[in-house]
N, C-alpha and C positions, 0 to 999 in steps of 0.2 A: 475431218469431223471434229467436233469441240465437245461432242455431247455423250458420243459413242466410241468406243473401243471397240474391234473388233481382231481377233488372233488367229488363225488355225493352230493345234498341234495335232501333228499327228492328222486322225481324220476325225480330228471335234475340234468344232469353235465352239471361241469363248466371246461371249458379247455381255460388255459391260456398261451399266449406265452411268456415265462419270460425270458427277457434278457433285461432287460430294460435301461441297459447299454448301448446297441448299439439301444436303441427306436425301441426294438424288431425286428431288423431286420432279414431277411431271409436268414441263411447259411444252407451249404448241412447238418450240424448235426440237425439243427433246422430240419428241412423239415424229414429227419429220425426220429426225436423222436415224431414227431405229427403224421407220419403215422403207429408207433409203438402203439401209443398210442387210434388211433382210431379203429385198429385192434382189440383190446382189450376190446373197450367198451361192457359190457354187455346189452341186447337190454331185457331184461326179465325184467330187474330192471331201466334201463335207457329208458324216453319215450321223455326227449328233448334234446338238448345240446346248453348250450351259449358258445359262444367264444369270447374270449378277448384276450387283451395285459396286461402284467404287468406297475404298476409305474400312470403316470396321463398327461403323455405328449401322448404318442402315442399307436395306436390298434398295427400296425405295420410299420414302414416306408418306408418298402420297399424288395427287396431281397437287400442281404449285396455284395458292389459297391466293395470293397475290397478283395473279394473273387471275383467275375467275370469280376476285372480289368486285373487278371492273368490269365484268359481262355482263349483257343485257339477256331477256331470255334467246333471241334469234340465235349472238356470238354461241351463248352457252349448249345451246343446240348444233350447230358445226363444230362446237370443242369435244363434246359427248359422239358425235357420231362419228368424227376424226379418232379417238382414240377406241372407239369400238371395232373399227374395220382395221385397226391396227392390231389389237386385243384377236381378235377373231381369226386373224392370218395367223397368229402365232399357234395358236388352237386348232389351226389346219395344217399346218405349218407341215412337209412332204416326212421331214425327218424328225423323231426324237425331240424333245425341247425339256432338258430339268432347268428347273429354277433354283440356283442357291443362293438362299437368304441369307444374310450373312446380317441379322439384324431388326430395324422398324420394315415392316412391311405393312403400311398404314393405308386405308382409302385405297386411291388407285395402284398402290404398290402389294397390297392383297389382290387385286382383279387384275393384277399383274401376270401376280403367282399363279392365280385359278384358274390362268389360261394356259399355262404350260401342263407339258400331261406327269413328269413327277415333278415333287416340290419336296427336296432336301432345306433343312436349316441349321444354324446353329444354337447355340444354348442360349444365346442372347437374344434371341430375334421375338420380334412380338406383332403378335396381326389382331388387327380391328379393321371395322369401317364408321368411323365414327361421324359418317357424314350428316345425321339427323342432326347432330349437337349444333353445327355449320348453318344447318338449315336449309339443307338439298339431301337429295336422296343419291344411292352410290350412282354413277354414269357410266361408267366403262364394265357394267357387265354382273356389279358383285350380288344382286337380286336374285340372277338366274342360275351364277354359277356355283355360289357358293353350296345353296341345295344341291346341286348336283353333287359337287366333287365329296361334301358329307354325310349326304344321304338322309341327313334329317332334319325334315321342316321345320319344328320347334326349336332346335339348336340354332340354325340356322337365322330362323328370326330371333331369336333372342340376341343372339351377336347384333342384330343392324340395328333390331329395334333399340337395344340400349346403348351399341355404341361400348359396348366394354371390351377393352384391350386383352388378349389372352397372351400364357407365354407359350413358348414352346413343349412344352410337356404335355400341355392343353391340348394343343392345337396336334401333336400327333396324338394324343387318346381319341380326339373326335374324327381323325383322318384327311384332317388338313394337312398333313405331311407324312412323308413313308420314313424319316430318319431323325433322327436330333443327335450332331458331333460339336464335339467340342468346336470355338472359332477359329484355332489354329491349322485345323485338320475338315475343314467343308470343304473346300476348292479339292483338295486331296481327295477326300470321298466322291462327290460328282464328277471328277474325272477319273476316276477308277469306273465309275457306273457307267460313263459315256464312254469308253474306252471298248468296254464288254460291250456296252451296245454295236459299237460301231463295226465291232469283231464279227457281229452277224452277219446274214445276206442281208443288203439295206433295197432289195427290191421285196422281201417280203419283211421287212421292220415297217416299211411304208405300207403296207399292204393291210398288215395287222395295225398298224394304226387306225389306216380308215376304216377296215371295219369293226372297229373298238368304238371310235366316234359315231359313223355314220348309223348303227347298228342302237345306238341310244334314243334316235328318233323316229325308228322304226317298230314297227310290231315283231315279235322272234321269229315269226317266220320271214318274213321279209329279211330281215339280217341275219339268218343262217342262208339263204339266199345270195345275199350278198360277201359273205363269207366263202361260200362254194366257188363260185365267181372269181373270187380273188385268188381262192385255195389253187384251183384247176391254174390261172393263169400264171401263178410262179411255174408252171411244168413246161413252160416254153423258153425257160432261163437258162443261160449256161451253170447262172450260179445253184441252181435245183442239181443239176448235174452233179456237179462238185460237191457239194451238199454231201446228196445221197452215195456217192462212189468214195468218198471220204469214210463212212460211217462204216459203209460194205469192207470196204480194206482197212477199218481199224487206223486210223491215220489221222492223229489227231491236228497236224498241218493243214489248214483251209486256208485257196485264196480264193474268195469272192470280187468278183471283177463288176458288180454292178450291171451286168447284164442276163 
């Protein structure tokens, strides 16, 4: 891989988008090695995953302007929908996915972030989608999801419509991020959080994901349904077992075996 790094420790991977050259940005090799690479992850042994950028300026600054300055609309249509079903797996993605920002989170490297389900940063890091200024509209997703993840339409379009850069302090008041750490100490913090996650039963961390997601395009009752569903089917786990007989005997030693 040239484009991507990926680590276990422990049971979280680390995937980084390394090209810190161009402040990580987003070409059609990049956007191939990360879905190369997420295909791959093993979910037996892997129970969260952080994501990053390489270097200490930027998570990602964006898709690369250079490469979709020579797209016709057809190209620019397989690059947009290439980097959405990438976007979209990670958003489905079976385990956990924080993003830490360690920086420009611009254009595509905001609808980077917006697909992961937390989004840690540092003091430095700054998010827009400045892609009106460009003269295209965001392509990988940042329309649909940026109302979603903060809840308010006017906020929301005011970022795309103008294209204004926020920092970090912003950007967690509106709830585009659940932390702001110093840059010395991000990596530090999302692996402490992925750590804790991973300490859970990862058949019901998967479980409550999807019905966290799935449960958003449904009506309540449909997704307390679907909820019930999931709830009832952790009871055939060994890891429910241990769970609950842990709790029973006061025994704050768990191992969850993923089954």
């Amino acid at each position: 891989m040239t484009f991507i790094k990926f680590e276990l420790a422990e049971q979280v991977g680390i995937l980084t988008i390394n090209r810190p050259e161009a402040l990580n940005a987003l070409n059609t090799n990049v956007l191939a090695e990360l879905d190369e690479v997420l295909e791959q992850i093993d979910f037996e042994v892997t129970r969260c995953l952080v994501l990053t950028g390489a270097g200490d300026k930027a998570f990602v600054a964006g898709a690369d302007v250079a490469e979709m300055a020579e797209m016709n609309e057809e190209q620019a249509r397989i690059f947009g929908q290439f980097g959405n079903v990438i976007f979209r797996k990670i958003e489905k993605f079976p385990i956990p996915v924080i993003a830490a920002i360690n920086g420009y989170a611009l254009g595509g490297g905001n609808e980077l972030a917006l697909s992961c389900d937390i989004r840690l940063c540092s003091e430095n890091a700054v998010f827009g989608q400045p892609e009106a200024g460009l003269g295209i509209t965001p392509g990988f997703g940042g329309t649909q999801r940026l109302t979603r993840v903060i809840g308010s339409i006017s906020k929301a379009k005011e970022l795309l419509f103008t294209c204004r850069n926020i920092k970090a302090e912003e950007a967690q008041a509106i709830g585009l991020v659940s932390a702001v750490y110093p840059v010395e100490t991000l990596m530090e913090e999302a692996m402490k959080m992925a750590k804790r996650i991973a300490s859970h039963a990862p058949i019901a961390i998967r479980n409550i994901k999807k019905a966290a997601n799935e449960g958003l395009d449904v009506s309540i009752d449909e997704g307390i349904q679907l909820e019930v569903g999931l709830f009832s089917a952790c009871f055939s786990t060994e890891d429910q077992k241990e769970g609950m007989r842990a709790f029973l005997e006061k025994r704050k030693e768990k191992v969850f075996r993923n089954r």
